[in-house]
ZAFIVO-825360 format. One record per residue (C-alpha): chain; residue number from 1; x, y, z; residue in three letters. Coordinates in steps of 0.001 Angstrom, whole numbers, padded with zeros to 6 digits, always signed. Layout:
BEGIN
A:NUM:X:Y:Z:ALA
...
end
This chain:
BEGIN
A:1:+026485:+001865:+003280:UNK
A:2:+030231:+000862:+003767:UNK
A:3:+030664:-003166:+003748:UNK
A:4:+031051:-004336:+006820:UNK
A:5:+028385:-001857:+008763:UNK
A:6:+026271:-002993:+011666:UNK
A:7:+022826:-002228:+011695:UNK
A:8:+020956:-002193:+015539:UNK
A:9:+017715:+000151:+016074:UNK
A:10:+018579:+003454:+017685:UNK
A:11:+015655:+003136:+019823:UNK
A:12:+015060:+001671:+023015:UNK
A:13:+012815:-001273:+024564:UNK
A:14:+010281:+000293:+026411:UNK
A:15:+007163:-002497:+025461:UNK
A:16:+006419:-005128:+023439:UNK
A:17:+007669:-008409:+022681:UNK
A:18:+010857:-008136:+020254:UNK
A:19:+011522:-011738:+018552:UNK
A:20:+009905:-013822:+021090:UNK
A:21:+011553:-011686:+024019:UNK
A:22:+009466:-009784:+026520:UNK
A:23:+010991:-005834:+027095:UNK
A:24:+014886:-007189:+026041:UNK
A:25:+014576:-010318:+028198:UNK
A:26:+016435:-013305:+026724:UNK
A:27:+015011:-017057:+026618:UNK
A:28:+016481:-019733:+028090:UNK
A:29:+020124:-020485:+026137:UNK
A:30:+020116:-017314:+024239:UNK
A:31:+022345:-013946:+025024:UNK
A:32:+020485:-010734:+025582:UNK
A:33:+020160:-008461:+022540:UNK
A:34:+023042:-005972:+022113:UNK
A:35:+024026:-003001:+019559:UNK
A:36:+026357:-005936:+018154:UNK
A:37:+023600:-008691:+018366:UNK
A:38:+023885:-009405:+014589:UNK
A:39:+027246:-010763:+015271:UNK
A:40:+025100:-013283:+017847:UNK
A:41:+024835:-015914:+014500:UNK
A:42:+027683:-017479:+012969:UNK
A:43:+027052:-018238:+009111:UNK
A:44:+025552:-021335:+008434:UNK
A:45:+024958:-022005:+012093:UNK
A:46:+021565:-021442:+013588:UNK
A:47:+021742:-020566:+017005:UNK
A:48:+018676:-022008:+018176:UNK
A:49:+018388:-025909:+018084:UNK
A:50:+016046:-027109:+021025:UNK
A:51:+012486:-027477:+020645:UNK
A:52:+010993:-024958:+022939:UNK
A:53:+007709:-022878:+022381:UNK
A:54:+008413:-019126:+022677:UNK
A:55:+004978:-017007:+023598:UNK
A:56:+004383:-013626:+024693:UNK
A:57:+001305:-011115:+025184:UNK
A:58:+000938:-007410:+025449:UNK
A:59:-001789:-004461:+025653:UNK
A:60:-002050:-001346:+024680:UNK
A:61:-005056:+000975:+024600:UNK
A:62:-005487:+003690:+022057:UNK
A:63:-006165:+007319:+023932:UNK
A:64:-009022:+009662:+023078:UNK
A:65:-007263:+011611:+021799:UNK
A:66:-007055:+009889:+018817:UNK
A:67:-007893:+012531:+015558:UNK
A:68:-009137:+010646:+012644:UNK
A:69:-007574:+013501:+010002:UNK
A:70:-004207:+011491:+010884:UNK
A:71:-005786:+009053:+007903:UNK
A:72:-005317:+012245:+006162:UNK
A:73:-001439:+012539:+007078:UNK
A:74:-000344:+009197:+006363:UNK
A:75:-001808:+008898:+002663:UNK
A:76:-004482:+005988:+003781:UNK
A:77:-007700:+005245:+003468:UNK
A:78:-010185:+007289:+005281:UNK
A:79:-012549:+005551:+008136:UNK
A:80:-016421:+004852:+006636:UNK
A:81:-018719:+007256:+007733:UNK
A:82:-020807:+007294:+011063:UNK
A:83:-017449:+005449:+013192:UNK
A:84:-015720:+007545:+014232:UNK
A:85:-016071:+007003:+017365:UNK
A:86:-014786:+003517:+017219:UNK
A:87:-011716:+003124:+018552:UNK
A:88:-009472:-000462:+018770:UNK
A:89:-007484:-001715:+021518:UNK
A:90:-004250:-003785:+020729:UNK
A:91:-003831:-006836:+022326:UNK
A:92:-001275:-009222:+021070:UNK
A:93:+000365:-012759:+021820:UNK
A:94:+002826:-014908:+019812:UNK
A:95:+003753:-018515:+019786:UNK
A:96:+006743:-019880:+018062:UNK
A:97:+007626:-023595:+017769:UNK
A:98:+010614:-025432:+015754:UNK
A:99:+008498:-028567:+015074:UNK
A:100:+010337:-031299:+012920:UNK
A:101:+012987:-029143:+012201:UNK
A:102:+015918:-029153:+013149:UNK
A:103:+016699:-025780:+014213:UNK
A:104:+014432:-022463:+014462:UNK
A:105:+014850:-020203:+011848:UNK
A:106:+011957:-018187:+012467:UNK
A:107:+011466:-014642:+013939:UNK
A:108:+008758:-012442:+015312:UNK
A:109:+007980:-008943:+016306:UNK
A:110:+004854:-007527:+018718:UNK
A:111:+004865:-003809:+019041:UNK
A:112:+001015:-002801:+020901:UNK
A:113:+002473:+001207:+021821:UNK
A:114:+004815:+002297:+019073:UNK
A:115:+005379:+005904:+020650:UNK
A:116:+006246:+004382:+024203:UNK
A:117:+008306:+001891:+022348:UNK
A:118:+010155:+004245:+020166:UNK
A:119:+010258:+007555:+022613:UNK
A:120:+009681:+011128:+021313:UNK
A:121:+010266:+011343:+017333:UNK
A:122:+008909:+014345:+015586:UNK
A:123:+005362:+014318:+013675:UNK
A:124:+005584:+010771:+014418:UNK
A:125:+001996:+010141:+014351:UNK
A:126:+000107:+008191:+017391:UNK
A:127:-000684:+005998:+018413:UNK
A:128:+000497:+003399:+016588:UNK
A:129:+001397:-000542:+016276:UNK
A:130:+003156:-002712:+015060:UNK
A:131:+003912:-006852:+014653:UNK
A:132:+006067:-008757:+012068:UNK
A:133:+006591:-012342:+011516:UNK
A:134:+009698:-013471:+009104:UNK
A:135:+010402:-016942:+008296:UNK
A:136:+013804:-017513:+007583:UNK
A:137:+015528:-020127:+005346:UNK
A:138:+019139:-021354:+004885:UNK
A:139:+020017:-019946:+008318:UNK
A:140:+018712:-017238:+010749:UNK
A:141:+020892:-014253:+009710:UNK
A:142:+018579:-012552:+007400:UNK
A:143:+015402:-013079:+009579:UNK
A:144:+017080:-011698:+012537:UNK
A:145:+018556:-008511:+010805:UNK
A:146:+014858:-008189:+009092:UNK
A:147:+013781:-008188:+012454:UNK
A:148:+016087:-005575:+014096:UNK
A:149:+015893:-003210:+011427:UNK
A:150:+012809:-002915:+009305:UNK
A:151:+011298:-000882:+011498:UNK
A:152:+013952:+001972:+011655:UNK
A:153:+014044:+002115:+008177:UNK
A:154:+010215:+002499:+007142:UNK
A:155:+010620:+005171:+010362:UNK
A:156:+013776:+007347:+008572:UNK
A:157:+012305:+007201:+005100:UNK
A:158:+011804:+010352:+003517:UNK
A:159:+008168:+009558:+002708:UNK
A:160:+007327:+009170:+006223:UNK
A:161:+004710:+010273:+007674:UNK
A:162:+003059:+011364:+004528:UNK
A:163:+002978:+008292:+003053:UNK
A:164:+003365:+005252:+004907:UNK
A:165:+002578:+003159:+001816:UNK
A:166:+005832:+004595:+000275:UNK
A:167:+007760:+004552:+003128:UNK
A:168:+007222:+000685:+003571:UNK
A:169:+007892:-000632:+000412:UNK
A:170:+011074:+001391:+000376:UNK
A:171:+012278:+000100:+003301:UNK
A:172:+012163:-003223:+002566:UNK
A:173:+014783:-002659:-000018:UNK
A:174:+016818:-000551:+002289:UNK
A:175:+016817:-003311:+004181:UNK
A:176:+017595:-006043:+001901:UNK
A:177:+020516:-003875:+000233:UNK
A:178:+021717:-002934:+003986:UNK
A:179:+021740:-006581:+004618:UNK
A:180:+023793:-007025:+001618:UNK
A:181:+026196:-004590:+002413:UNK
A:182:+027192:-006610:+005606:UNK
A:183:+030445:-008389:+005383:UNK
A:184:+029828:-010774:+009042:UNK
A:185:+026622:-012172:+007822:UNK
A:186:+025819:-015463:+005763:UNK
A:187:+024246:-013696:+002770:UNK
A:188:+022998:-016546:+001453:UNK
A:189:+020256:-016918:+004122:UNK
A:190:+017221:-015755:+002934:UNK
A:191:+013467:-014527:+004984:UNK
A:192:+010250:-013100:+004107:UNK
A:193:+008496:-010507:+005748:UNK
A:194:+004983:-009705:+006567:UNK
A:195:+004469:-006873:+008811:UNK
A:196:+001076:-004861:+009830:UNK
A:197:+001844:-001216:+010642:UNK
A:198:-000795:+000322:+012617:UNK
A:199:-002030:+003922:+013139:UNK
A:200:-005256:+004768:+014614:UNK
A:201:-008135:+002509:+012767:UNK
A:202:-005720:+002220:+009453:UNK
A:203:-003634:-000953:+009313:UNK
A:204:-000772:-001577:+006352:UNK
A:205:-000417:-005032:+005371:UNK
A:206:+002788:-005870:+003943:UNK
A:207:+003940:-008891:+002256:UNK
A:208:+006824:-010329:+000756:UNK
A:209:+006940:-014186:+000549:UNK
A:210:+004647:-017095:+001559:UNK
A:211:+003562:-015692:+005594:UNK
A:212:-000525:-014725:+005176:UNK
A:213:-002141:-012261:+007530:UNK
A:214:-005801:-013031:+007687:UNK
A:215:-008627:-010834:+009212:UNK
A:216:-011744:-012353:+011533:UNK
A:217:-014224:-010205:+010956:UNK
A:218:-017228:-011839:+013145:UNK
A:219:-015962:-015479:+012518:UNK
A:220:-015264:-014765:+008658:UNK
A:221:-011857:-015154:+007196:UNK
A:222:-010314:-012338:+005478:UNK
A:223:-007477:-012662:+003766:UNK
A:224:-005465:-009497:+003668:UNK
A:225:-002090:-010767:+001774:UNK
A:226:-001302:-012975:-001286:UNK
A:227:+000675:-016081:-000612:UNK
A:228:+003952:-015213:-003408:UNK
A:229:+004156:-019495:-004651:UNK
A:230:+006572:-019496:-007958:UNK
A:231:+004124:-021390:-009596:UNK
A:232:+001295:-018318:-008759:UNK
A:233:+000503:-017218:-012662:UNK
A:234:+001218:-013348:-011927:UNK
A:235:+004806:-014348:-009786:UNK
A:236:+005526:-016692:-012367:UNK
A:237:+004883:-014935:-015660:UNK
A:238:+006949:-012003:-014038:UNK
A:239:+009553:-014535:-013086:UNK
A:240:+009705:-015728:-016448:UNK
A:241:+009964:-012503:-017948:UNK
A:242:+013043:-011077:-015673:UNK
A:243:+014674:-014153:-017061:UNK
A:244:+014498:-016696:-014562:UNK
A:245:+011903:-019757:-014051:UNK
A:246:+010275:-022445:-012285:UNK
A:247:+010755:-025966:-011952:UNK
A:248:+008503:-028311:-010217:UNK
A:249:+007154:-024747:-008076:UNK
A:250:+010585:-023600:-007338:UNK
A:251:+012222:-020577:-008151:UNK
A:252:+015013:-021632:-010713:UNK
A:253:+014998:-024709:-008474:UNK
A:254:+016001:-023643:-005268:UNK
A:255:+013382:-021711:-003809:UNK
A:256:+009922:-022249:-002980:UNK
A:257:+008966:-018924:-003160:UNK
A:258:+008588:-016165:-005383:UNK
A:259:+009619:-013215:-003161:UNK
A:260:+011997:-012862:-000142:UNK
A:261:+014966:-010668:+001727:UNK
A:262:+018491:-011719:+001546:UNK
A:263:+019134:-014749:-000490:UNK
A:264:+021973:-012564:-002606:UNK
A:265:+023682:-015770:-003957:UNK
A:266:+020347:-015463:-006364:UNK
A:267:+020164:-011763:-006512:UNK
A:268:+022498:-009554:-009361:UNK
A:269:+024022:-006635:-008571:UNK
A:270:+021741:-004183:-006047:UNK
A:271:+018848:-002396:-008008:UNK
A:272:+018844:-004836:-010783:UNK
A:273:+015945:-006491:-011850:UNK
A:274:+015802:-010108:-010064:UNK
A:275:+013777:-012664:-010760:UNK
A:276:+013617:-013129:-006655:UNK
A:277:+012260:-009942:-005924:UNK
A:278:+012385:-008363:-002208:UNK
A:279:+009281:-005534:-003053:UNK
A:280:+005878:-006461:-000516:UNK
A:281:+002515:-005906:-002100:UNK
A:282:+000581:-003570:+000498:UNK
A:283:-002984:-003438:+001489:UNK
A:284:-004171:-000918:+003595:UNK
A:285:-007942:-001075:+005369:UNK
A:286:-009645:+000596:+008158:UNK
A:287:-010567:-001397:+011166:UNK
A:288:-013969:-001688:+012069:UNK
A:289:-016228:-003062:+015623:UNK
A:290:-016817:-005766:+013358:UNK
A:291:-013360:-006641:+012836:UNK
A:292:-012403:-008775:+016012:UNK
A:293:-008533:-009624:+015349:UNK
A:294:-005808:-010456:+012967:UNK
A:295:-003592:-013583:+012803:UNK
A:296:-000299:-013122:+011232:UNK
A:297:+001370:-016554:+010656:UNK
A:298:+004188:-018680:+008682:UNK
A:299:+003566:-021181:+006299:UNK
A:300:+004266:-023490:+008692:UNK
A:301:+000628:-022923:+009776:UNK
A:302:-000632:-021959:+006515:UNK
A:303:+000605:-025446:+005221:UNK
A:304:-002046:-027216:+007251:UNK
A:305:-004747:-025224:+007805:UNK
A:306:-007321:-023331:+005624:UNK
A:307:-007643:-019172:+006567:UNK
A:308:-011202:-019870:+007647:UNK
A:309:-010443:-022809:+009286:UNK
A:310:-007611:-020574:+011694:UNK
A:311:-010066:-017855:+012048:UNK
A:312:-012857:-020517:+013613:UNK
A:313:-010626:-021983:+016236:UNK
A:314:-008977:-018272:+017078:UNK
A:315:-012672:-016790:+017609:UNK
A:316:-013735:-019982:+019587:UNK
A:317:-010314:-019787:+021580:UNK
A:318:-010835:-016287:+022398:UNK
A:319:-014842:-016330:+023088:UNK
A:320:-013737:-018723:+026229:UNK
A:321:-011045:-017333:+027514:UNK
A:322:-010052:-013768:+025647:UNK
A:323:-006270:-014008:+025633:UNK
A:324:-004595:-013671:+022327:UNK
A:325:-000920:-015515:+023866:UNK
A:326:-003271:-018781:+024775:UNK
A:327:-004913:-018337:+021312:UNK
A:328:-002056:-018469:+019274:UNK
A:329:-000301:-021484:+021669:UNK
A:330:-003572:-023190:+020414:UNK
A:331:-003014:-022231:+016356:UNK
A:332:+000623:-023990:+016732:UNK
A:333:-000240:-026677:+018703:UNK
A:334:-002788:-027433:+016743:UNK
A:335:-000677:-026894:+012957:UNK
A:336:+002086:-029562:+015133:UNK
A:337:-001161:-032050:+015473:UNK
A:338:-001419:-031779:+012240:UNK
A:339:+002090:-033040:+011592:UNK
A:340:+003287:-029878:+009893:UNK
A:341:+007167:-029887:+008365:UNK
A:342:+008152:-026435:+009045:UNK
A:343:+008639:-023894:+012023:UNK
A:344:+005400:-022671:+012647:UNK
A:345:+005253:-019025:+014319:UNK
A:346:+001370:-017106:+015320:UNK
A:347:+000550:-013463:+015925:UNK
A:348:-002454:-012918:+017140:UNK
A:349:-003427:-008693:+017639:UNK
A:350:-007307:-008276:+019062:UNK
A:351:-008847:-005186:+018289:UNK
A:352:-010976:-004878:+021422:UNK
A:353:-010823:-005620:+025256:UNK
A:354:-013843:-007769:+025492:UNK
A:355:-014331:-011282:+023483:UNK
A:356:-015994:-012126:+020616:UNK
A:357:-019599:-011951:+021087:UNK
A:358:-021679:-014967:+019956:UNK
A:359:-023278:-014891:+016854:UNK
A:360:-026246:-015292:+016257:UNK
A:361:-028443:-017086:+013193:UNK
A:362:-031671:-016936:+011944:UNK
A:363:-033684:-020112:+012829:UNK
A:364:-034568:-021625:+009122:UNK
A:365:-037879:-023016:+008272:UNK
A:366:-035824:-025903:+006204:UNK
A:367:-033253:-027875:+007125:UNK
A:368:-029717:-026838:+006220:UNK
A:369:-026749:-029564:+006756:UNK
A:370:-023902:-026886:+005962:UNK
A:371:-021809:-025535:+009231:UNK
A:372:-021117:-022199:+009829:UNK
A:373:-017820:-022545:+008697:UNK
A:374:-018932:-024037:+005692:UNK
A:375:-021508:-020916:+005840:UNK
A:376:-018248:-018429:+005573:UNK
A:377:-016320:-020444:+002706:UNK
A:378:-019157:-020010:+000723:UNK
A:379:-019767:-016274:+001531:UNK
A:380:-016538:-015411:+000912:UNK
A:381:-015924:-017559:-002277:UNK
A:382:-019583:-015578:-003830:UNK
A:383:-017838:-012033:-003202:UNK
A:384:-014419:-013061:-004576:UNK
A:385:-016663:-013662:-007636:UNK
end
């Protein structure tokens, strides 16, 4: 790509929520998105710098005519026997929220019909989904062209449809070399990226950096990405051995984490082995009835609250009044009561139209003094082992 080229997706907003923004509306004190919006941030200088809470919520039903041999087309895992006839329905809502800093450097993606959304492709398989959340540091350039862009470039890769899995992880680079390649942005600013891409029952988890997507499957916390710390053993021995290190659990000092996008005043030349390394780790599973929705947050959240802990107030959020946008106001108000430093920004993607049903427990002949959260820590921690 020539220096100096703009990136902007060649598709246009039909539904979902694009950075906060409902169907290309802007919030209050921003300009509306155009091709040129990546010349919307000046380097160094935020654009965003009041404290306001940006939410949104969408809907999207999957149609029977849903064929499960698409699992077969996209390279994924196939659904368990005897559910097939299961199928989800995507319902999102977001919540972002600068807390104590000073500006918002955070962005956010929601994407419930990817077909309407994108318009006619060929063998573009449907339906689909897809949400994002990228948590920018040392200015908002890199989150925001993350943001625009990813998803254009995991659609035009040569591996996709066949394999999705192959198409992702290539497009992150793409995207992190196409962001180098552009002369009006502060290439210095860094984000990572966690994105769930969505097709039928088979969801893609991918993850570069510290964001965590987390599963409730019947009030249980399953975490379906690894938090990428410098001082994390496999980042940091692989750190180490690409020549760079870590210093009080920062990346040759600077950075607190082991992988991100952008950040090019720490990167060599493009395709060189880096120390700071922009590849996700993917994780693909099939969604079940028992899985009931997925939170996709920052660290900001992360920070100050456990995965189980999230997954508890989500499910009791959602059992009393089913709506994912008031469920994930709820995660970041509740991460700002607990005096969090960082931008916190919540995804929150239900898998069916009705809420959480109650669950139910097996009266005990003994006493037991352990909650049911308590209950799911410990369930969890004996299969880890």
């Amino acid at each position: 790509m020539p220096a100096g080229a703009e990136f902007s997706p060649p598709f246009t907003m039909l539904e979902g929520t694009y950075g906060g923004k409902e169907n290309g509306s802007s919030a209050a004190g921003e300009d509306p998105e155009t091709p040129e919006g990546m010349k919307e941030t000046k380097a160094g200088k935020p654009p965003r710098h009041l404290s306001v809470i940006r939410h949104c919520v969408s809907t999207s039903r999957l149609t029977d005519s849903t064929d499960f041999d698409l699992v077969a087309r996209l390279g994924l895992t196939s659904p368990p026997q005897g559910q097939t006839g299961f199928l989800p329905v995507f319902r999102s809502g977001s919540c972002s929220e600068i807390g104590s800093k000073p500006y918002m450097e955070d962005e956010h993606i929601c994407i419930d019909n990817l077909v309407k959304h994108l318009g006619a492709l060929p063998d573009f398989p449907s339906p689909g989904a897809f949400y994002g959340v990228f948590d920018g540091h040392g200015g908002t350039d890199a989150a925001l062209f993350v943001r625009k862009n990813l998803l254009k470039f995991i659609i035009e890769d040569s591996h996709f449809p066949t394999s999705v899995e192959k198409a992702v992880k290539s497009a992150f680079k793409k995207v992190d070399h196409a962001f180098a390649d552009s002369s009006s942005l502060d290439l210095s600013s860094g984000t990572t990226a966690l994105t769930a891409l969505i097709f039928g029952r088979t969801m893609l988890i991918a993850n570069a950096g510290d964001c965590r997507a987390v599963l409730g499957k019947r009030g249980r916390a399953i975490e379906l990405s690894r938090d990428h710390k410098p001082n994390c053993n496999s980042e940091k021995l692989r750190i180490e051995r690409l020549g760079g290190m870590v210093f009080d659990g920062y990346l040759n000092g600077q950075l607190s984490v082991a992988r991100a996008l952008g950040d090019w005043h720490m990167k060599g030349s493009k395709g060189s082995p880096c120390p700071l390394s922009a590849e996700p780790e993917v994780q693909d599973t099939t969604i079940t009835e028992e899985d009931e929705f997925i939170i996709l947050g920052c660290d900001g959240l992360w920070d100050v609250m456990s995965s189980q802990c999230a997954v508890t107030i989500a499910r009791k959020e959602l059992m009393i009044h089913n709506d994912p946008e008031r469920c994930s106001r709820e995660l970041v108000r509740e991460a700002l009561k607990r005096n969090t430093c960082d931008n916190v920004t919540v995804v929150v993607v239900c898998f069916s139209p009705e809420p959480p049903p109650p669950i139910e427990i097996t009266k005990l002949r003994v006493r037991r003094s352990i909650s049911l959260e308590g209950l799911h820590l410990l369930k969890g921690a004996l299969d880890t082992n």
